[in-house]
VOTI-62753 format. One record per atom (N, C-alpha, C): residue number from 1; x, y, z. Coordinates in nm, 2 decimals. Each point is the difference from the previous one (the first is absolute). Layout:
   num        x        y        z
   NUM        X        Y        Z
...
This chain:
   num        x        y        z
     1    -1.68    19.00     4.06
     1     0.05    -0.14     0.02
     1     0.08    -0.01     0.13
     2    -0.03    -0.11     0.04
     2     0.05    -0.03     0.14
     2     0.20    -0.01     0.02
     3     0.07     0.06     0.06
     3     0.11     0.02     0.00
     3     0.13    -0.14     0.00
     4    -0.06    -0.09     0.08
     4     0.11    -0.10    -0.01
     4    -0.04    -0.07    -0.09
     5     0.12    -0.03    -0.07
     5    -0.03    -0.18    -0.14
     5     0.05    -0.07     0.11
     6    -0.07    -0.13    -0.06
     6     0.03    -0.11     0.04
     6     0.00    -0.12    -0.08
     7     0.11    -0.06    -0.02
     7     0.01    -0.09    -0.08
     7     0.03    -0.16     0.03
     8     0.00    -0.09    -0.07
     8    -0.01    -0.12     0.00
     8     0.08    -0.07    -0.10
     9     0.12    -0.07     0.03
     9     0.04    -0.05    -0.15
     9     0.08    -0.15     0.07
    10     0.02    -0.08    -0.10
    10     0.07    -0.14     0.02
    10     0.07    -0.01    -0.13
    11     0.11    -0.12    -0.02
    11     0.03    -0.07    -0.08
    11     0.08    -0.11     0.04
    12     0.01    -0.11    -0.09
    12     0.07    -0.08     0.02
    12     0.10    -0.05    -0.05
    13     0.15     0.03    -0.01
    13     0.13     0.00     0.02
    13     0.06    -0.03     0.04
    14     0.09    -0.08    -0.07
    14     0.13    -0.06     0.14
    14     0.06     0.08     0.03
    15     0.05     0.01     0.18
    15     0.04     0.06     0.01
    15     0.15    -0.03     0.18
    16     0.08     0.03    -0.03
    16     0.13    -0.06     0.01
    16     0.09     0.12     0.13
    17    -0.04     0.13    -0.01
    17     0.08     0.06     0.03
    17    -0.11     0.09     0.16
    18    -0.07    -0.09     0.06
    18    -0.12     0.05     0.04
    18     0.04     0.11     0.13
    19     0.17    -0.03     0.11
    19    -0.01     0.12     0.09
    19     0.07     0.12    -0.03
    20     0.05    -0.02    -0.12
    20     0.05     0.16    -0.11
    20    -0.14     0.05    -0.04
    21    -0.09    -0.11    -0.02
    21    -0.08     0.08    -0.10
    21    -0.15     0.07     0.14
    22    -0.01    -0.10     0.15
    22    -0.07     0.04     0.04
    22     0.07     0.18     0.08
    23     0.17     0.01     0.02
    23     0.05     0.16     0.04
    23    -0.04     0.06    -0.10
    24     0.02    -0.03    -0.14
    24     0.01     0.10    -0.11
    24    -0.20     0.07     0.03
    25    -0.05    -0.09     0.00
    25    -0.13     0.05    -0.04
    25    -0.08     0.08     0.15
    26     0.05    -0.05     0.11
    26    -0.05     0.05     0.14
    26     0.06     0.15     0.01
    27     0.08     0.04    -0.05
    27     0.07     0.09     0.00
    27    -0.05     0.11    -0.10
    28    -0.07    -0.07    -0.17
    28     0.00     0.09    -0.11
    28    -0.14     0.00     0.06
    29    -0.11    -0.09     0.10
    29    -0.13     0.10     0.08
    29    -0.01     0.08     0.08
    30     0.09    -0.03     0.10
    30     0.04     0.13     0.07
    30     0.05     0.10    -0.02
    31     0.06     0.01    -0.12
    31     0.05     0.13    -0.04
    31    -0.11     0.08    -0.03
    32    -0.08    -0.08    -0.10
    32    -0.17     0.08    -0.01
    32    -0.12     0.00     0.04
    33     0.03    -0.06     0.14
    33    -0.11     0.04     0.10
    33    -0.08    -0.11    -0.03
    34     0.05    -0.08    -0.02
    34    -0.17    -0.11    -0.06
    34     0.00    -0.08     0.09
    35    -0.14    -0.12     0.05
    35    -0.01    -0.08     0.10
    35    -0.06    -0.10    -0.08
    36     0.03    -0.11     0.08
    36    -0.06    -0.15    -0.06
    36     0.06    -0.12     0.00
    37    -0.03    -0.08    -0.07
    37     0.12    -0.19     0.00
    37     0.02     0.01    -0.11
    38     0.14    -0.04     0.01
    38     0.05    -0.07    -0.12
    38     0.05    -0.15     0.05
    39    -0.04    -0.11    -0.08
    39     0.01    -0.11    -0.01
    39     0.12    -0.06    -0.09
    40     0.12    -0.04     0.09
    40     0.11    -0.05    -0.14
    40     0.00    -0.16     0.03
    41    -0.01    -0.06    -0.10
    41     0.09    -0.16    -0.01
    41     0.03    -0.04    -0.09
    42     0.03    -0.14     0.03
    42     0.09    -0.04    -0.13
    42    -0.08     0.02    -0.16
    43    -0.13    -0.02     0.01
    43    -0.08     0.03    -0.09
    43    -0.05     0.10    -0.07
    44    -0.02     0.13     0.06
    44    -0.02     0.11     0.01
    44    -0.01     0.11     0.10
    45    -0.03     0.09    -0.06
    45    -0.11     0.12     0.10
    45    -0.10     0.03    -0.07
    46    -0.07     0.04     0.18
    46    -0.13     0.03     0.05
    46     0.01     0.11     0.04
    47    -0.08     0.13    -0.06
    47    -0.03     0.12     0.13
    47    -0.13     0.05    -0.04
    48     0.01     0.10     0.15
    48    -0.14     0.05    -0.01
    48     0.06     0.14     0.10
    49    -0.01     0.15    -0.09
    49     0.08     0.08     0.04
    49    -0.10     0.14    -0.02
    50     0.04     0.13     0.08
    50    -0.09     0.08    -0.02
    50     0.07     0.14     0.04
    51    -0.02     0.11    -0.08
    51     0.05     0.10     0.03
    51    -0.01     0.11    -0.06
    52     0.09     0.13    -0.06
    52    -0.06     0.09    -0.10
    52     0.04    -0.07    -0.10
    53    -0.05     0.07    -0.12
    53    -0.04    -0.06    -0.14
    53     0.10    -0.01    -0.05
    54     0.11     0.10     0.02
    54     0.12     0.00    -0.07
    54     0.11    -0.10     0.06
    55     0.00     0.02     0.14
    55     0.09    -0.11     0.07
    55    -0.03    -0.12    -0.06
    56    -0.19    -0.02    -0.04
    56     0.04    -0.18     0.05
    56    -0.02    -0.03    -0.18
    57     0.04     0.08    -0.08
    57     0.04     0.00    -0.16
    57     0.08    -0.02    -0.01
    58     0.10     0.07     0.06
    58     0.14     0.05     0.03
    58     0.09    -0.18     0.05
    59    -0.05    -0.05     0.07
    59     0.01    -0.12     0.09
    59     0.01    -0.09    -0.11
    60    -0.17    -0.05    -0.07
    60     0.02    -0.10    -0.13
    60     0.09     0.06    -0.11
    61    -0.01     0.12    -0.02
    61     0.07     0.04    -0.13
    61     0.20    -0.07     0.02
    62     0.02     0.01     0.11
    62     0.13    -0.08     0.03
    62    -0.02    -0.11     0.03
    63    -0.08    -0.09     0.07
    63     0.01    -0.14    -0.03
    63    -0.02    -0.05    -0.11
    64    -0.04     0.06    -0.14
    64     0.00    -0.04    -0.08
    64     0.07    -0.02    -0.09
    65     0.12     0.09     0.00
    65     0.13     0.04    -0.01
    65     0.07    -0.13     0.00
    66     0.03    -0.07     0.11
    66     0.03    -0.15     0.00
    66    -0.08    -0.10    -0.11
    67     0.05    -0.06    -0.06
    67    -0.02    -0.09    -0.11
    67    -0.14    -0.10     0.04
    68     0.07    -0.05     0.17
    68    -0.11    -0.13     0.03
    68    -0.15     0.10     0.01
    69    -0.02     0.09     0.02
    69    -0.09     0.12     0.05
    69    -0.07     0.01    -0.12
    70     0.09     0.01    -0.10
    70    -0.07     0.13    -0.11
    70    -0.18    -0.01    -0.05
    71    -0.04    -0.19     0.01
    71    -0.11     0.01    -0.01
    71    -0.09     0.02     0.13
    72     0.00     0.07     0.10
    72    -0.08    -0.01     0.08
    72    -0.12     0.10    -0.01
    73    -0.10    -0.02     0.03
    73    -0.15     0.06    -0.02
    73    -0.05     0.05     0.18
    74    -0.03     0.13    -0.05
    74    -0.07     0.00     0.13
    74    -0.16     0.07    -0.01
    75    -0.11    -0.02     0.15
    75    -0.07     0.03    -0.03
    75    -0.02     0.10     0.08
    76    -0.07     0.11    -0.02
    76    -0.02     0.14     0.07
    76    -0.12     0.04     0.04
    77    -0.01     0.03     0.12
    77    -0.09     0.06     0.05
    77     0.02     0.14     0.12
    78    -0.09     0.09     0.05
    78     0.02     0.11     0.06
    78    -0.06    -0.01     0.15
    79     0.02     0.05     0.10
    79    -0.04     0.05     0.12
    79     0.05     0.13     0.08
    80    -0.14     0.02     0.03
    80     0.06     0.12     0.12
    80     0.13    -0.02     0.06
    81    -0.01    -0.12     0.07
    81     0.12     0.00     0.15
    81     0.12    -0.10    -0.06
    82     0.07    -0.01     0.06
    82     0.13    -0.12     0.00
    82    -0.09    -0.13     0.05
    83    -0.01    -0.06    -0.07
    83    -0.08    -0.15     0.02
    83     0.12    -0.08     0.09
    84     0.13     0.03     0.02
    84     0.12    -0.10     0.05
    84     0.04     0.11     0.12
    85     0.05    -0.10     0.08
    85     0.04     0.07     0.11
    85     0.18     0.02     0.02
    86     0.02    -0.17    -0.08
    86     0.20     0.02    -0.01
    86     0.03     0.01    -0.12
    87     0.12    -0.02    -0.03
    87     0.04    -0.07    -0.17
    87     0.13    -0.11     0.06
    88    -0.08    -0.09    -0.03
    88     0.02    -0.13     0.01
    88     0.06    -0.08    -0.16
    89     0.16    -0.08     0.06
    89     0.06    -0.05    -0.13
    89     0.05    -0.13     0.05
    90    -0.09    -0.12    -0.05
    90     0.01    -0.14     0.08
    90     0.04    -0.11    -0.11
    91     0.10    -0.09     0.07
    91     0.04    -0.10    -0.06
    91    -0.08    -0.14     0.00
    92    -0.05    -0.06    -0.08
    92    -0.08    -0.11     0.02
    92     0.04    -0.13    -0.14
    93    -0.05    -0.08     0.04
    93     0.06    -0.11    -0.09
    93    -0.12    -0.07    -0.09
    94    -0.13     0.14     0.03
    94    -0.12     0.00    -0.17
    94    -0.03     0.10     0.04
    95    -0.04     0.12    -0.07
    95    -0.04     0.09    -0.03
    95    -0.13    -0.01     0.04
    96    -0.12    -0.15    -0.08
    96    -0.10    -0.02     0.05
    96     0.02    -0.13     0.06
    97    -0.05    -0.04     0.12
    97     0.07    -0.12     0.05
    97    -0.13    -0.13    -0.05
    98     0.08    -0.07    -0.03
    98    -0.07    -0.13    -0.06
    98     0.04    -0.15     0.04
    99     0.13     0.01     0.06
    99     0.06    -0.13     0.01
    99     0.01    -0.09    -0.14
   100     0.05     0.01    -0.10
   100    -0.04    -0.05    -0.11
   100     0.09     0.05    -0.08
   101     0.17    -0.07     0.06
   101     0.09     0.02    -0.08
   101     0.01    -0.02    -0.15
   102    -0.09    -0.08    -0.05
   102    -0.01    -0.02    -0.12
   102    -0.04     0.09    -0.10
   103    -0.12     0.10     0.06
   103    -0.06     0.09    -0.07
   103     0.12     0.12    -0.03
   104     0.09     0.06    -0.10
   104     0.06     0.04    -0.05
   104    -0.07     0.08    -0.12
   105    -0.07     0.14     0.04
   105    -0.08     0.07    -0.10
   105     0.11     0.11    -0.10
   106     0.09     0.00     0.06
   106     0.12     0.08    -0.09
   106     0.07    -0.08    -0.08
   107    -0.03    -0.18    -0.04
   107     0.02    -0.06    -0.10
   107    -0.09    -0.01    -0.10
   108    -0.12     0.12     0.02
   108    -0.14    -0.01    -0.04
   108    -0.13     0.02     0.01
   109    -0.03     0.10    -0.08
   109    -0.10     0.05     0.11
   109    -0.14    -0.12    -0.05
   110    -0.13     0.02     0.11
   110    -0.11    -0.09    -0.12
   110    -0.06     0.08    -0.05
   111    -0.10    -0.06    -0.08
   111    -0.05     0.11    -0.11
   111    -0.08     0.07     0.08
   112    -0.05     0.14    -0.05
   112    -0.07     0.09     0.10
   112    -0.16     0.04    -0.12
   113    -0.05     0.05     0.05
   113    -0.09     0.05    -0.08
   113    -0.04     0.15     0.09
   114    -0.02     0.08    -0.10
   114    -0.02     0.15     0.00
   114    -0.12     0.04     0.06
   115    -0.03     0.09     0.06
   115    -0.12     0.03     0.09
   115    -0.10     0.04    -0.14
   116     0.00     0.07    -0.10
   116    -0.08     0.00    -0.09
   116    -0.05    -0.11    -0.05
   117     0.07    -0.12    -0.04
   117    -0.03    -0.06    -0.06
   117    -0.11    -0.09     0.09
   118     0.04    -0.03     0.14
   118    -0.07    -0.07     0.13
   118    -0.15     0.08    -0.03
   119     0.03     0.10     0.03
   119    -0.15     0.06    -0.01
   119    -0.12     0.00    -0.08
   120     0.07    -0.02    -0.18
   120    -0.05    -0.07    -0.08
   120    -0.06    -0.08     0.07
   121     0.05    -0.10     0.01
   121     0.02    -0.15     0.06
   121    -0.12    -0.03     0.11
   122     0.03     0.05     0.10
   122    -0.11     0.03     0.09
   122    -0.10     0.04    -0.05
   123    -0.06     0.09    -0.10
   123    -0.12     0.05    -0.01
   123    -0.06    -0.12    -0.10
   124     0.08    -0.04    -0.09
   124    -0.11    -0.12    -0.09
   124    -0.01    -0.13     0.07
   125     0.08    -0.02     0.12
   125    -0.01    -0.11     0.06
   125     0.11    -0.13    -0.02
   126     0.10     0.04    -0.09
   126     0.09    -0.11    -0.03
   126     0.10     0.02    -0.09
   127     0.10    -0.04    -0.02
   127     0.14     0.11    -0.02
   127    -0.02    -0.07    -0.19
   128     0.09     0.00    -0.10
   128    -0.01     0.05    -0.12
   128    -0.02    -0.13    -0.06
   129     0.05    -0.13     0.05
   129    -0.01    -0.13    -0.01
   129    -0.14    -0.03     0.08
   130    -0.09     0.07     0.06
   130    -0.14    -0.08     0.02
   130     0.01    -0.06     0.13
   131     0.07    -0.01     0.04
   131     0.08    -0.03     0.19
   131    -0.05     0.05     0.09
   132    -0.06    -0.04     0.11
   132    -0.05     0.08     0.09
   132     0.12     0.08     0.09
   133    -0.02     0.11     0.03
   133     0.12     0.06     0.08
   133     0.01     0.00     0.15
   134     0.07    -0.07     0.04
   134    -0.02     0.01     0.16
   134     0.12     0.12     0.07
   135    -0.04     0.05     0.07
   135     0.11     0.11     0.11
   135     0.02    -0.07     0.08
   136     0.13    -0.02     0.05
   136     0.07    -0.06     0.08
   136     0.06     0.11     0.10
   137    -0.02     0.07     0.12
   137     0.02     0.05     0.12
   137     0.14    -0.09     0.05
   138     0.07     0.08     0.00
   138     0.16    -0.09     0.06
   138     0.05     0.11     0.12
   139    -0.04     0.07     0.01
   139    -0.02     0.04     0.13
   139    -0.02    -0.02     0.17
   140     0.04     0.00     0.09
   140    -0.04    -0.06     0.12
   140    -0.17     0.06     0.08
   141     0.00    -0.09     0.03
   141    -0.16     0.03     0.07
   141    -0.01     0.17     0.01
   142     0.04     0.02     0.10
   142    -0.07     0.12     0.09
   142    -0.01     0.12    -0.16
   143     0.15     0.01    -0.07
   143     0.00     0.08    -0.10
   143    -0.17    -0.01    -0.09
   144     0.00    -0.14    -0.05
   144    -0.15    -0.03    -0.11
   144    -0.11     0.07     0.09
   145    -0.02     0.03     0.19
   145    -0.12     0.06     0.00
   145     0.01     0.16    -0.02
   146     0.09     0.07    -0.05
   146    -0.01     0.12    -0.04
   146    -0.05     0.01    -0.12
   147    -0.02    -0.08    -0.08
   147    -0.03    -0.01    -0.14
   147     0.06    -0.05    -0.06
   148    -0.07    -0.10    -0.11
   148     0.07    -0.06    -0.13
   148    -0.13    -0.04    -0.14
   149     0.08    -0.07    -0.09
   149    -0.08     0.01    -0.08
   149    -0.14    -0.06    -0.02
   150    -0.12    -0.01    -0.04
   150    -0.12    -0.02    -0.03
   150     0.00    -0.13     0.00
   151    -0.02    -0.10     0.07
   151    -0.02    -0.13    -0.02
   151     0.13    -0.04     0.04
   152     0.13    -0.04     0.03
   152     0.13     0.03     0.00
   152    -0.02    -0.15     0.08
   153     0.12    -0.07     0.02
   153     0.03    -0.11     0.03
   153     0.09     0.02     0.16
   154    -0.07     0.00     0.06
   154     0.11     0.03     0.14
   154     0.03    -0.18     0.05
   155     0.13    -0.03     0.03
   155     0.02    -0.11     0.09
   155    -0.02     0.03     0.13
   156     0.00     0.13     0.05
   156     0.00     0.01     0.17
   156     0.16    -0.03     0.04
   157     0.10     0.02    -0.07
   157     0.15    -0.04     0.06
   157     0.05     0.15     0.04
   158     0.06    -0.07     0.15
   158     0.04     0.12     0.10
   158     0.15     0.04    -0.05
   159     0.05    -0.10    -0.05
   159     0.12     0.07    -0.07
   159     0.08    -0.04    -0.15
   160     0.07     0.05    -0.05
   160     0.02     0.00    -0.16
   160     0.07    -0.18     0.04
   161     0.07    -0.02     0.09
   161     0.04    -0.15    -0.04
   161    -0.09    -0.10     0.01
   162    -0.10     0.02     0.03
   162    -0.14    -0.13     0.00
   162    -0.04     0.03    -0.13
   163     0.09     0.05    -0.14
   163    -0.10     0.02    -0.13
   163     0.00    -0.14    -0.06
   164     0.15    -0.06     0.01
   164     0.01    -0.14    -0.11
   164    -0.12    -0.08     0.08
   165    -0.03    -0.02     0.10
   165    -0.06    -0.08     0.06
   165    -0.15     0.03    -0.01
   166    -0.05     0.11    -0.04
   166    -0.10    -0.01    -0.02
   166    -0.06     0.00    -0.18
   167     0.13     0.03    -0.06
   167    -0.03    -0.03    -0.15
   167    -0.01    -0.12    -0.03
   168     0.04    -0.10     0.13
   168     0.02    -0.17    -0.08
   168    -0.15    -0.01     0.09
   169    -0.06     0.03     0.08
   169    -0.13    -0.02     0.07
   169    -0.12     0.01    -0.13
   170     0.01     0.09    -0.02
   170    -0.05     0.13    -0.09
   170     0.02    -0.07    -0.16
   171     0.08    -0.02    -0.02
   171     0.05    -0.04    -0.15
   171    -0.13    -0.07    -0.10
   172    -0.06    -0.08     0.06
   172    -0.11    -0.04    -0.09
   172    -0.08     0.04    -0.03
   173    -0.08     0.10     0.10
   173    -0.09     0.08    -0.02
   173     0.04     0.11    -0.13
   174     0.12     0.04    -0.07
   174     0.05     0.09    -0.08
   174     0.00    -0.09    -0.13
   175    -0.01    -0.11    -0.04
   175     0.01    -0.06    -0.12
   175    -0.05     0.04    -0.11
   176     0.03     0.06    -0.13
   176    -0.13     0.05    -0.09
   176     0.05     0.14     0.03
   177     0.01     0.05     0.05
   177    -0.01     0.16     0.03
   177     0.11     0.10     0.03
   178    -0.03     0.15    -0.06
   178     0.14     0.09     0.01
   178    -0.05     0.05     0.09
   179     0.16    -0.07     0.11
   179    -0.01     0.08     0.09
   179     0.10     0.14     0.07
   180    -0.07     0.10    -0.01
   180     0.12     0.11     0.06
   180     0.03     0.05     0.15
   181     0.10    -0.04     0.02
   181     0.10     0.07     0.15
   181    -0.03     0.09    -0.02
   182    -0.04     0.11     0.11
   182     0.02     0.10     0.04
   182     0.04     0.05     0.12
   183     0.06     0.09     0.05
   183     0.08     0.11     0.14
   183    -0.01     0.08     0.01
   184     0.07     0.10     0.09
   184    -0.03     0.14     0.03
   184     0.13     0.07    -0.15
   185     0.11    -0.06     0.00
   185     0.06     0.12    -0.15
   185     0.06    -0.15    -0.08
   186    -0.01    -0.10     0.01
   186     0.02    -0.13    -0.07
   186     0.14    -0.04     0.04
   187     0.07     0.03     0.10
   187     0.08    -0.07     0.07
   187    -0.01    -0.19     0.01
   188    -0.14     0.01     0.07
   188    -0.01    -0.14     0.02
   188    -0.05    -0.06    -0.09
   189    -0.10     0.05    -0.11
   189    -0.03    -0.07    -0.08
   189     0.09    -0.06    -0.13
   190     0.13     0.07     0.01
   190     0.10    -0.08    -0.09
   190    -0.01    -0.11     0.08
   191     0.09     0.02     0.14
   191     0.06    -0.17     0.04
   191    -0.16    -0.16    -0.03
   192    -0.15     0.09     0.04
   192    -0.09    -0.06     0.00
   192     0.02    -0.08    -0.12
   193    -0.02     0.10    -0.11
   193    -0.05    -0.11    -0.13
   193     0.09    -0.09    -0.04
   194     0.12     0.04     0.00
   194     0.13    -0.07    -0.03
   194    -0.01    -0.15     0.10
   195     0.00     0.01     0.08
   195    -0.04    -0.13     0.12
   195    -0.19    -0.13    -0.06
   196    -0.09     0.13    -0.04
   196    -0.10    -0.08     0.00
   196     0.06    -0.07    -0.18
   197     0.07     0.07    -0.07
   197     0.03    -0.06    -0.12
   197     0.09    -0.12     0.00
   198     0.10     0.00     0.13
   198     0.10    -0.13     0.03
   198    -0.10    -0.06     0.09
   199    -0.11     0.00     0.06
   199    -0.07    -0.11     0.02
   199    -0.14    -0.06    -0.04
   200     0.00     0.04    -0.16
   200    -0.06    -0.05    -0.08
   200    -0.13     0.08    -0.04
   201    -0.03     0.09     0.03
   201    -0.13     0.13     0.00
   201     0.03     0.07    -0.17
   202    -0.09    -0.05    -0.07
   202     0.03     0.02    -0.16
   202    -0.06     0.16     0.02
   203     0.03     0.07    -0.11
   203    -0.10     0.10    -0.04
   203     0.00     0.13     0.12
   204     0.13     0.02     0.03
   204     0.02     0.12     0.13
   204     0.09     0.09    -0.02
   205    -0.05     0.12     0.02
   205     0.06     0.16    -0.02
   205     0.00     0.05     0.09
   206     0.09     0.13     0.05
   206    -0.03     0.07     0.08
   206    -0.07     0.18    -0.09
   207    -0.07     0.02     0.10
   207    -0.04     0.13     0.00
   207     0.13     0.15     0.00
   208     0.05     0.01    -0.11
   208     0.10     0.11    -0.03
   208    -0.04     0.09     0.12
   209     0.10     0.03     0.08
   209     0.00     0.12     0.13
   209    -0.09    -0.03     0.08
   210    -0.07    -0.06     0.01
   210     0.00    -0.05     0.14
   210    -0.20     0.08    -0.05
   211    -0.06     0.00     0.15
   211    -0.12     0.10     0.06
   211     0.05     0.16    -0.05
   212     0.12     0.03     0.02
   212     0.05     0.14     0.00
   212    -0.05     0.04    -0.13
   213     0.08    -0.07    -0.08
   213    -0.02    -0.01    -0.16
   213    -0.11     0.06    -0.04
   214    -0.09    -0.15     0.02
   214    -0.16     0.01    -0.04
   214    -0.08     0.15     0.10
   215     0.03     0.01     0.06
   215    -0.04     0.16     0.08
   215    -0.02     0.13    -0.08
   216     0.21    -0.02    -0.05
   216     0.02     0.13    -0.09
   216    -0.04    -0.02    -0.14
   217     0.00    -0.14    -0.06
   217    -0.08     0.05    -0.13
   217    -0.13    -0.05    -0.01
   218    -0.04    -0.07     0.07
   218    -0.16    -0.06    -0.02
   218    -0.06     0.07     0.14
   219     0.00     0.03     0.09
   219    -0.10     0.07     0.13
   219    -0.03    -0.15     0.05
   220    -0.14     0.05     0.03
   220    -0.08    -0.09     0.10
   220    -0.06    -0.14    -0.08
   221    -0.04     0.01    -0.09
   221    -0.02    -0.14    -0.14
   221     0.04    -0.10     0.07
   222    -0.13    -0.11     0.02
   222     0.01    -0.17     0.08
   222     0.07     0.02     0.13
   223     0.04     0.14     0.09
   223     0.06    -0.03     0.08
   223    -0.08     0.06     0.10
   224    -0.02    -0.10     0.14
   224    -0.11     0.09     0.09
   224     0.17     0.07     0.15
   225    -0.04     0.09     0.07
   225     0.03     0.01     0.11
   225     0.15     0.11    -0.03
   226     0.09     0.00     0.07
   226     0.12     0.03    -0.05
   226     0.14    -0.08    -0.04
   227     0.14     0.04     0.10
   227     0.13    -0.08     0.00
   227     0.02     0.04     0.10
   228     0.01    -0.12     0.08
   228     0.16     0.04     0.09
   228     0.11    -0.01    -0.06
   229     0.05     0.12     0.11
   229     0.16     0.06    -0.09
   229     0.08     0.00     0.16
   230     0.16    -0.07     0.00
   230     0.08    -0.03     0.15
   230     0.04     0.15     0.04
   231    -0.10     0.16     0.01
   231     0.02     0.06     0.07
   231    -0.10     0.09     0.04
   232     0.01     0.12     0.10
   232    -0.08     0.04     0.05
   232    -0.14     0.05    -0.05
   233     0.02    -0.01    -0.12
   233    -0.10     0.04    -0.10
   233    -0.14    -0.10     0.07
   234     0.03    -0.14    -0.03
   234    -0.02    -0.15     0.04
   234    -0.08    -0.02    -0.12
   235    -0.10     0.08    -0.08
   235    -0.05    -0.05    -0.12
   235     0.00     0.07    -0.09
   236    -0.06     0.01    -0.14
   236     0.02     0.07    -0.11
   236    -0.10    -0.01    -0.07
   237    -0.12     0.14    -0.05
   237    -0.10    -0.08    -0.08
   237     0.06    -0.02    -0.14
   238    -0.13    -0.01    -0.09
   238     0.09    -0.05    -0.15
   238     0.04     0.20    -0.01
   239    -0.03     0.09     0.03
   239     0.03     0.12    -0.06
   239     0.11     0.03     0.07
   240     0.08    -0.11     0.08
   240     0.17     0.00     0.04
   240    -0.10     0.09     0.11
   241    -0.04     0.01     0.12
   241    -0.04     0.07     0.07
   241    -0.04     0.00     0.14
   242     0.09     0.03     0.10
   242    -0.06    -0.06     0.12
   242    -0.17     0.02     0.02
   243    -0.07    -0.06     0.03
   243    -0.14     0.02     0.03
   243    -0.02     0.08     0.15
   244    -0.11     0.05    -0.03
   244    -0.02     0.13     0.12
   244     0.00    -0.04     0.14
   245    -0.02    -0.17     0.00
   245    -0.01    -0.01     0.13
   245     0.11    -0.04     0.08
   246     0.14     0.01    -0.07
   246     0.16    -0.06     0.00
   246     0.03     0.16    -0.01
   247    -0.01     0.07    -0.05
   247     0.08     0.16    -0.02
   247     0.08     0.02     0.13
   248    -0.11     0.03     0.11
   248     0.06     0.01     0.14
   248     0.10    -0.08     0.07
   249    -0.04    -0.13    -0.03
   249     0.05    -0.11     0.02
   249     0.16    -0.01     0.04
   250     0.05     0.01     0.12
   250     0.16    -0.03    -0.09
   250     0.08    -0.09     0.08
   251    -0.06    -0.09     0.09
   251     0.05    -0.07     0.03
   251     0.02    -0.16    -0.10
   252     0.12    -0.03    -0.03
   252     0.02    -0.10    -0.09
   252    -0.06    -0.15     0.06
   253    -0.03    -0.04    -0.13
   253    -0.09    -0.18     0.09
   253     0.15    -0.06    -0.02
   254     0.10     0.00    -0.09
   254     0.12    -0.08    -0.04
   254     0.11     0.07    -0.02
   255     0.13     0.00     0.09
   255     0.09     0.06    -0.04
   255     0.12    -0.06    -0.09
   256    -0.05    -0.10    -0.05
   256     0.15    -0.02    -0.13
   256    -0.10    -0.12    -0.12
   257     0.07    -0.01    -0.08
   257    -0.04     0.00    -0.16
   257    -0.06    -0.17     0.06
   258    -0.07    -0.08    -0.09
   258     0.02    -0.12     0.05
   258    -0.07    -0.04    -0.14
């Protein structure tokens, strides 16, 4: 097994005490060697961290420790090298930026559906109610040409704040039908569904954990190509795995989370 974990985790929590909590935490990474972002605001954290196994256990096993933390999930995967080059601990005022002060997903999450069950779903052609199922790509352009799902719904938006604007473009074309958000670890696809559900989009879930998710328990199933992932890795197949033609690779396409 390849030496460094690397992990991936979010949640969304209010959160009040953010330049205690960005020393406390830049400090408990550097004590263990680990590199990466961590994302604080008022709403939550975001990170994407990487190092030995025990350090970056060692890391969540204490943020969890804190109350607002205790549910946080992360997802794991391995590499040869250090995928990050700093360890980076940034203040921002969304975690995932949306402009869309109203979207408040820590008063709520929307409903999600489970990568098993999707797969079901996908293979007979229409989720348990007889609904056709559409994939919804919430993702920004360049990411969808690394791969996404089988048929998948791309708007072509260059950044996460052009999403309300294209759900109200878009909105009619979805009538009748379950449609599922999906992302690279389901970050975006909370604020998505929650927004297409306040502007009137019936019948919408997100995809529990994102692409990552569906990787680690379903593989390659309806999904063609890989993920982009915001580090030097730059993609991921479904077997969490840089592809052979990225191994060498190490110059980064993006250096912070977006």
């Amino acid at each position: 097994m390849d030496p460094v974990l690397n992990i991936s985790a979010y949640l969304f929590t209010p959160l009040t005490d953010r330049e205690q909590l960005r020393e406390t935490l830049l400090a408990r990474a550097r004590a263990g060697n680990l590199k990466g972002t961590v994302l604080i605001a008022p709403e939550g954290i975001n990170l994407f961290l990487a190092g030995d196994a025990v350090q970056v256990r060692g890391f969540l096993h204490e943020l969890r420790r804190d109350p607002r933390f205790a549910d946080l999930g992360a997802k794991e995967s391995w590499s040869a090298d250090q995928p990050f080059r700093k360890m980076l601990v940034k203040l921002k005022n969304e975690i995932i930026r949306m402009d869309h002060p109203a979207v408040r997903p820590a008063d709520g999450r929307a409903p999600s559906v489970a990568p098993d069950v999707l797969r079901r779903w996908l293979d007979q052609g229409h989720d348990d109610e007889g609904r056709e199922v559409v994939m919804l790509d919430t993702r920004n352009a360049f990411e969808v040409e690394y791969g996404t799902f089988t048929g998948a719904l791309d708007w072509r938006i260059e950044r996460f704040t052009q999403f309300p604007a294209a759900v109200e473009e878009h909105r009619d074309d979805l009538a009748g039908k379950t449609v599922v958000t999906f992302c690279t670890g389901g970050i975006r696809c909370e604020k998505a569904a929650i927004v297409m559900d306040d502007l009137g989009v019936d019948h919408v879930l997100q995809l529990e954990g994102g692409i990552l998710t569906w990787f680690e328990q379903v593989g390659a199933d309806h999904f063609e190509g890989g993920c982009f992932v915001f580090d030097d890795r730059e993609v991921l197949t479904p077997q969490l795995r840089v592809p052979e033609e990225f191994e060498t690779r190490r110059e980064p396409r993006r250096s912070a989370l977006a």
